[in-house]
C-alpha positions as CSV (number, residue, x, y, z in Angstrom):
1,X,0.0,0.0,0.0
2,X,1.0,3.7,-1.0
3,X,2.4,5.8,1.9
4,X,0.6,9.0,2.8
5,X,3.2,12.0,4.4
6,X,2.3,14.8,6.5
7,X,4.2,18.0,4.3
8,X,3.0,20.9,7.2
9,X,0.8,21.2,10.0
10,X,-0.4,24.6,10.9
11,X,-3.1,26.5,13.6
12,X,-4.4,29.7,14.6
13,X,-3.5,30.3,18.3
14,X,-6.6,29.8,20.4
15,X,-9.3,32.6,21.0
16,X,-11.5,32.8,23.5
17,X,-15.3,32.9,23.4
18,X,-16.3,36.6,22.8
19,X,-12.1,37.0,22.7
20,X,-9.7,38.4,20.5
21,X,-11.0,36.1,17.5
22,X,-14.4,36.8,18.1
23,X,-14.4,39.4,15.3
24,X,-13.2,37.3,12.2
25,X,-15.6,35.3,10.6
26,X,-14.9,31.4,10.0
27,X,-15.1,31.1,7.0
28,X,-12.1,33.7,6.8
29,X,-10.3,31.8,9.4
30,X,-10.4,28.9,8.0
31,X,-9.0,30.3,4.5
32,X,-6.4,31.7,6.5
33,X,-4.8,28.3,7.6
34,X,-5.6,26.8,4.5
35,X,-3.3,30.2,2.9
36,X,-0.4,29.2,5.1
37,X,-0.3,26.1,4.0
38,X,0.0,26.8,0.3
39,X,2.5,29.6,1.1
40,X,4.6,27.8,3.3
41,X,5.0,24.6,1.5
42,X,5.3,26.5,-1.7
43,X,2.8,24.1,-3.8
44,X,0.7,25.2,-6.6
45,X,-2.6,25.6,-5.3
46,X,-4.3,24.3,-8.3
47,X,-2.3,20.7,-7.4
48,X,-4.3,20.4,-4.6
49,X,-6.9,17.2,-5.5
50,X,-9.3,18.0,-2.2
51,X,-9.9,19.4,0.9
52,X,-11.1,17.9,3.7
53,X,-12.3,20.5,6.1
54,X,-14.0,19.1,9.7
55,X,-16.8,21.1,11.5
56,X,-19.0,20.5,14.3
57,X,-21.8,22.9,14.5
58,X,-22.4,23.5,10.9
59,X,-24.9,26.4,11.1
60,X,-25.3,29.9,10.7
61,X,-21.8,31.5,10.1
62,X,-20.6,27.7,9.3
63,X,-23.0,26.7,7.3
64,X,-24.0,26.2,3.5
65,X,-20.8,23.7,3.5
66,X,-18.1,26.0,5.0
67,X,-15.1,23.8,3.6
68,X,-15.7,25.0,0.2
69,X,-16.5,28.6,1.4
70,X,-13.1,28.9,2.9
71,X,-11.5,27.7,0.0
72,X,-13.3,30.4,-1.8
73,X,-12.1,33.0,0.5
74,X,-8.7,32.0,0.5
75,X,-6.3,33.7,-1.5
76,X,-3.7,31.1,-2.6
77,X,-6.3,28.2,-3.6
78,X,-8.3,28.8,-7.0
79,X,-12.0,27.7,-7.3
80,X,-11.2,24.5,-9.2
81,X,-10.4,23.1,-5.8
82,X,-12.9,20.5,-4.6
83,X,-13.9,20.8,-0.5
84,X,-16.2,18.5,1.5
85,X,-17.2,19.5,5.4
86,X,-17.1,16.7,8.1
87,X,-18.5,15.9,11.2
88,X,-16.9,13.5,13.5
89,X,-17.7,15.5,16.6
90,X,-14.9,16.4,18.3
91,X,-12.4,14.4,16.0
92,X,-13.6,15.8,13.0
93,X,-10.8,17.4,11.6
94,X,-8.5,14.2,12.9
95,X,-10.9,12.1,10.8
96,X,-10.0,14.8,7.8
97,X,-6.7,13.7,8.4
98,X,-7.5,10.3,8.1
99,X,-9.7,10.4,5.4
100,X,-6.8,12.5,3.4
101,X,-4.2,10.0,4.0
102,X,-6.8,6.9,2.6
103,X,-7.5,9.2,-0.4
104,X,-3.6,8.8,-0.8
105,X,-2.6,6.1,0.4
106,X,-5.5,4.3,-2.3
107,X,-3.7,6.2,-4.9
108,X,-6.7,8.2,-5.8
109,X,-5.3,11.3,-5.2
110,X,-2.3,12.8,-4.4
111,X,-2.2,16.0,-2.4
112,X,-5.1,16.5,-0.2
113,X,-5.6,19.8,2.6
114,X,-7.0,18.3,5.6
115,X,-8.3,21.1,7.8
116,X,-10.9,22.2,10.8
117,X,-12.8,25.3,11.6
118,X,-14.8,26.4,14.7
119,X,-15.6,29.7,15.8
120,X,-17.4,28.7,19.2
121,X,-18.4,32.6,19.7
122,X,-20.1,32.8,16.1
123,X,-21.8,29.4,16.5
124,X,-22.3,28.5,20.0
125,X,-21.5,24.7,20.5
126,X,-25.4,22.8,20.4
127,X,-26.8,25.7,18.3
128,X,-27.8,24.0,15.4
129,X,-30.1,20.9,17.7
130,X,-31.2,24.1,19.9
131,X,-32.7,26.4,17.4
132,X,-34.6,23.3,15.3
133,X,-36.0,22.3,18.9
134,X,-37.0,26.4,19.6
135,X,-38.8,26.4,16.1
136,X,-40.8,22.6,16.8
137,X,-38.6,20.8,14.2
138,X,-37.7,18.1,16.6
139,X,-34.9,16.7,18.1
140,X,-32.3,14.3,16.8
141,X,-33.7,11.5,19.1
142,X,-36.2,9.1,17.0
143,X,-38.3,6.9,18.2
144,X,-35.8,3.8,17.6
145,X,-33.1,5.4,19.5
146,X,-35.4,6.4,22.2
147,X,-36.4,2.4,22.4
148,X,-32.7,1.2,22.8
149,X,-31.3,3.9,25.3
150,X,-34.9,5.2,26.7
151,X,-35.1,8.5,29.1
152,X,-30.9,9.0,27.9
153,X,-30.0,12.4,27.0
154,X,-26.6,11.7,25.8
155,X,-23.9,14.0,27.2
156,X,-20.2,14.5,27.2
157,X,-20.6,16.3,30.8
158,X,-22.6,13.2,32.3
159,X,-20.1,10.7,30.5
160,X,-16.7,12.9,32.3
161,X,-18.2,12.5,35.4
162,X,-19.3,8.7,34.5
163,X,-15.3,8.4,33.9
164,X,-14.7,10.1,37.3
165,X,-16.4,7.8,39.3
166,X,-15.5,4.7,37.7
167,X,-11.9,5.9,37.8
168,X,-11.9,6.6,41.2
169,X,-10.5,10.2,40.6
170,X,-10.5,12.6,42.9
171,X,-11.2,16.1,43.1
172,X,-8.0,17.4,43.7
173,X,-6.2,15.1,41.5
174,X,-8.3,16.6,38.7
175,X,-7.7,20.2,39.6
176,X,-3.7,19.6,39.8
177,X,-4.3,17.5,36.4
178,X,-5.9,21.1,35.2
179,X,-3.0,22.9,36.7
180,X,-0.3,21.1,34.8
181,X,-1.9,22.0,31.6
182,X,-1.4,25.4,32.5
183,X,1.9,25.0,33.3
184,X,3.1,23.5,30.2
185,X,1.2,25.7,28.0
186,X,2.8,28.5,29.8
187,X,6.7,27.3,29.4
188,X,5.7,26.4,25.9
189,X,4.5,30.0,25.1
190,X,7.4,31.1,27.1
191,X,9.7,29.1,25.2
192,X,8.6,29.8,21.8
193,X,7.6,26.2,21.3
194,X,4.4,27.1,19.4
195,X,5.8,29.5,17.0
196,X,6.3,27.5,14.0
197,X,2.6,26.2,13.8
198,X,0.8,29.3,14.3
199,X,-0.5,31.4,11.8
200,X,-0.6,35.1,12.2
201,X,-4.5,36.4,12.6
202,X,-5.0,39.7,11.4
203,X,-8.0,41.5,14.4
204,X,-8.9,44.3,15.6
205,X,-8.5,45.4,19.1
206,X,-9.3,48.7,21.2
207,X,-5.7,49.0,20.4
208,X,-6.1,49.2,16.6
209,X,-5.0,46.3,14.2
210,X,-3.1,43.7,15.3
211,X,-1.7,40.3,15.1
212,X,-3.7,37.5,16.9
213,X,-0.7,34.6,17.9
214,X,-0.4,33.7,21.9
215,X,-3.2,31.2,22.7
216,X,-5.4,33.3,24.8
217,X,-6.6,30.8,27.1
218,X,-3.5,30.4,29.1
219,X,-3.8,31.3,32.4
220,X,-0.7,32.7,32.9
221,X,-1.2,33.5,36.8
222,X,-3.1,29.7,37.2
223,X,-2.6,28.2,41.1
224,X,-4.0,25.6,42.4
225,X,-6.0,27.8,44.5
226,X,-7.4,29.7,41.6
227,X,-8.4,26.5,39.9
228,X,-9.9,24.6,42.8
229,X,-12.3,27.5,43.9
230,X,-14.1,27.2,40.4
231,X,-17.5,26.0,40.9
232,X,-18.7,22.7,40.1
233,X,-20.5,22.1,36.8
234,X,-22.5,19.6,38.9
235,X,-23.4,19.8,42.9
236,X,-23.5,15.8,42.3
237,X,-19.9,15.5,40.4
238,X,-16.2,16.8,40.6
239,X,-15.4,18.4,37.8
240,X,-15.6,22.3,37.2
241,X,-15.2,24.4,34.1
242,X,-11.5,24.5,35.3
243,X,-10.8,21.0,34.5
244,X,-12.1,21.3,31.4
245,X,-11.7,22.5,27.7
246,X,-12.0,25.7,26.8
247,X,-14.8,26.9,24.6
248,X,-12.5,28.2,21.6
249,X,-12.4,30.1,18.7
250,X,-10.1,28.4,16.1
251,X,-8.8,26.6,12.6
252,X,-6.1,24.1,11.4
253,X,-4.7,23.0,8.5
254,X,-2.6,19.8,7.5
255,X,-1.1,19.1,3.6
256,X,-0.9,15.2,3.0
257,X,0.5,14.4,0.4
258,X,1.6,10.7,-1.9
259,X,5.4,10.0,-2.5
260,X,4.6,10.8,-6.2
261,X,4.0,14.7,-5.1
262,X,6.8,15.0,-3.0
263,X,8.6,13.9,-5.6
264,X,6.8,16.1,-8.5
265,X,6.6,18.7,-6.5
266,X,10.0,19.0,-4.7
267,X,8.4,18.2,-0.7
268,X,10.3,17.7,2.2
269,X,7.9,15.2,4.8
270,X,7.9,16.1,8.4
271,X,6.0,12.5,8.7
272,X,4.1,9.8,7.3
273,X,1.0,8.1,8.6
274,X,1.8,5.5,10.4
275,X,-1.5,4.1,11.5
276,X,-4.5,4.5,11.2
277,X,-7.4,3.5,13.8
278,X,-11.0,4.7,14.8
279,X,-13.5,2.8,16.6
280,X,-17.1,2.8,18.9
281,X,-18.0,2.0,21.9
282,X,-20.6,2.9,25.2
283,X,-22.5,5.5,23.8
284,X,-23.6,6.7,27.3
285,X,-20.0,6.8,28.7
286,X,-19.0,8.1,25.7
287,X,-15.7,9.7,26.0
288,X,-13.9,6.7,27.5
289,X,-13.1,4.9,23.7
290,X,-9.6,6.5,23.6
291,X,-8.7,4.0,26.1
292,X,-10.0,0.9,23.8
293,X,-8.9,2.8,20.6
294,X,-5.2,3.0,21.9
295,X,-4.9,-0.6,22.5
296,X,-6.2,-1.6,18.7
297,X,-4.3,1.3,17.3
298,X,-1.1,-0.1,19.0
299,X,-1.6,-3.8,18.3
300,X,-2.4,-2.8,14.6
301,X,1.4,-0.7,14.4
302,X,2.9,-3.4,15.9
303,X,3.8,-1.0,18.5
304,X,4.1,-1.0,22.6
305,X,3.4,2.4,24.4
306,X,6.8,2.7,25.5
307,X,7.3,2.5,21.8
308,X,5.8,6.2,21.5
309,X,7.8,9.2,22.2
310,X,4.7,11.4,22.4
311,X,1.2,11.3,23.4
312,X,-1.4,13.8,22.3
313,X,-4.5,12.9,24.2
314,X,-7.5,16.0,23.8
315,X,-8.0,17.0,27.0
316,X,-12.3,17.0,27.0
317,X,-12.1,17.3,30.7
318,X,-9.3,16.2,32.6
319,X,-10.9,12.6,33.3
320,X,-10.1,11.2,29.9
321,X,-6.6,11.6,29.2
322,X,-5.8,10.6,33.4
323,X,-8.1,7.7,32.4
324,X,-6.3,7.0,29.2
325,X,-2.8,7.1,31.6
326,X,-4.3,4.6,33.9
327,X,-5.4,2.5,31.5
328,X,-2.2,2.3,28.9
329,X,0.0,2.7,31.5
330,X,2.1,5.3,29.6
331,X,4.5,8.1,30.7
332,X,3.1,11.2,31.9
333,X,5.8,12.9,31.7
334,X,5.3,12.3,27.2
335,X,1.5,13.1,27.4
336,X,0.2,16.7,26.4
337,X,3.9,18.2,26.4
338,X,3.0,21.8,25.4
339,X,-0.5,22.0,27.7
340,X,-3.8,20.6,26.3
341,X,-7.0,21.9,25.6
342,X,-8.0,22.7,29.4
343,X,-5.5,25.2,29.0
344,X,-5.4,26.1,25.1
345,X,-8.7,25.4,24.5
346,X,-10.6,23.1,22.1
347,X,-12.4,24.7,19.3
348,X,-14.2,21.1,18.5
349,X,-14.1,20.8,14.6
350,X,-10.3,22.2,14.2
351,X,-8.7,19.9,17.3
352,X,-7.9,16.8,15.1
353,X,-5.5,18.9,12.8
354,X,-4.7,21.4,15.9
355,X,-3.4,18.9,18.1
356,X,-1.3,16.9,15.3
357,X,0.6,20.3,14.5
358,X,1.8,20.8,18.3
359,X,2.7,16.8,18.3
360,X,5.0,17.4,15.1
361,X,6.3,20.3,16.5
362,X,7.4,19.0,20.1
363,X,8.4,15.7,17.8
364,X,10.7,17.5,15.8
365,X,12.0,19.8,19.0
366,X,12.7,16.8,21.0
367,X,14.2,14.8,18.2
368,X,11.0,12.1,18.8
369,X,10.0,9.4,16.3
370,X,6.7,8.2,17.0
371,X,3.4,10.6,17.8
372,X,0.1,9.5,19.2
373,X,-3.0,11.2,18.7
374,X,-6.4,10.1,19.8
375,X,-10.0,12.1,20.5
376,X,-12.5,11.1,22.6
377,X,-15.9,12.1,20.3
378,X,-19.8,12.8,20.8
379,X,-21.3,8.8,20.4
380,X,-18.6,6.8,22.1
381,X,-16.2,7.2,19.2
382,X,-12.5,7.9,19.0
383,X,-9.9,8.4,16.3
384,X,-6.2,7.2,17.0
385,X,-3.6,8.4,14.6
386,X,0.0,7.0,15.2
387,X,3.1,9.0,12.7
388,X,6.6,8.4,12.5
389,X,8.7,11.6,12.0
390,X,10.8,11.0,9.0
């Protein structure tokens, strides 16, 4: 089988709701990353066979098929370029990335953008189920899924907590869990580790114009105090918004590519797909198939968890990736290196490709050979992509 290679990785820097990104539409955002990645890898933009964009709450601002909108908008990709919008939940634009590198790796096509857009602010996360209820359009609950999972109300907050308890976490390991992202996002943004996949976002402050490109959810002053005096989301659970991701305004872009267009087109790989993995489980639970993922992922490579020098693990809330260390019995110290989404936030559509641009990075920084990357996603599903830095 054909070999699909990661050329570039890019993201905006995180914005918070009603923040500093609040004022750009996504459609533009999203144009923006998929810009950078034309510019930066040099390609023609007309070589480009597809792009693969994932969104969550497709809907107002992001709706009418926002992948092909933002190629549209974007300056450096001409209309001839095809664009299909995705919805894997959370791992949508990690399942971009995955569909991409099938597209290649079937020799059906050979340079593929996969990317992921979400402006949380513009289109508030349930939006597009809330407004249809509002109006007397329904629900998405039939009658046949009402008769296998009766009186359930699936939720990602319910299934967190479910984790929690079953876990056997406590409250204030989950608040020093929160704390550590913090703390690594910091030293990373102190350190300049993020500077090579963020892409410049042209705003407008009460300043004037400027330059969106710190992550703006970092609490730079974060204590354990701070965080463990946040309220609970639930009087009956332990989590807070604290130990949780943050609502976030964002996009991501990834250029995958066959060994034919490196070669046509002059490409240096930072990676190639390894592996490629996604399964279902407990609907209700939900969030906990990362753990079940890993293992078929890893037995599919070939591969122990020692064998990885990097884990990227979304941080939901900060029971699934301490559920996914328990479980796999991996290093902590490799997990989330840079800070996760409790601290960067976690703009839903655009984490798949988000994510796999800081594991490059702190790949490449730390001179790392294999990356993991798994979502926990709405349904009980998860997405585990394993790449091996060339």
């Amino acid at each position: 089988m054909a070999t699909a290679y990661i050329v570039d990785a890019v993201r905006t820097a995180g914005g918070r709701r009603n923040g500093r990104l609040a004022g750009v539409h996504p459609v533009d955002l999203a144009a923006a990353t998929l810009d950078a990645i034309v510019e930066r890898t040099g390609i023609d933009g007309s070589a480009v066979d597809d792009v693969i964009m994932g969104c969550v709450s497709q809907g107002g601002q992001q709706a009418g098929q926002v992948g092909r909108n933002a190629v549209l908008a974007a300056r450096r990709l001409p209309d001839s370029v095809p664009a299909v919008t995705i919805d894997r939940q959370c791992g949508s634009s990690q399942q971009a990335i995955q569909f991409a590198a099938q597209a290649v790796m079937s020799g059906v096509q050979d340079m593929v953008i996969a990317a992921g857009v979400e402006s949380m602010t513009r289109v508030p996360m349930g939006s597009t189920a809330i407004f249809h209820m509002k109006e007397g359009l329904g629900n998405y609950k039939s009658p046949q899924l009402e008769e296998k999972y009766p009186g359930i109300m699936f939720s990602q907050f319910m299934g967190a907590e479910m984790i929690v308890k079953k876990h056997g976490f406590s409250k204030d390991q989950l608040d020093a869990f929160a704390l550590s992202s913090h703390l690594k996002a910091i030293a990373a943004t102190q350190a300049n580790a993020f500077a090579n996949e963020i892409v410049p976002i042209a705003i407008e402050t009460a300043d004037g114009a400027g330059l969106h490109t710190v992550d703006e959810g970092i609490r730079f002053d974060a204590s354990i105090e701070s965080i463990s005096g946040v309220k609970l989301l639930s009087p009956e659970g332990l989590l807070t918004a604290a130990s949780s991701s943050q609502i976030c305004d964002g996009a991501s872009a990834a250029l995958i590519v066959s060994e034919a267009a490196l070669k046509a087109h002059g490409l240096t790989p930072l990676a190639r797909i390894h592996t490629l993995t996604v399964t279902a489980g407990d609907p209700v639970i939900m969030l906990e198939e990362p753990l079940f993922a890993t293992d078929k992922a890893l037995k599919r490579a070939g591969l122990k968890i020692d064998d990885i020098d990097l884990y990227e693990v979304n941080e939901a809330f900060a029971s699934v990736p301490m559920a996914w260390l328990k479980h796999t019995g991996a290093d902590p110290d490799k997990l989330n290196v840079n800070g996760g989404a409790i601290a960067l936030g976690h703009p839903l559509g655009a984490s798949g490709t988000k994510l796999m641009s800081t594991l490059l990075n702190a790949l490449k920084a730390r001179g790392g050979k294999y990356g993991l990357q798994t979502m926990c996603e709405g349904g009980g599903v998860a997405n585990v992509t394993i790449v091996e830095m060339m």
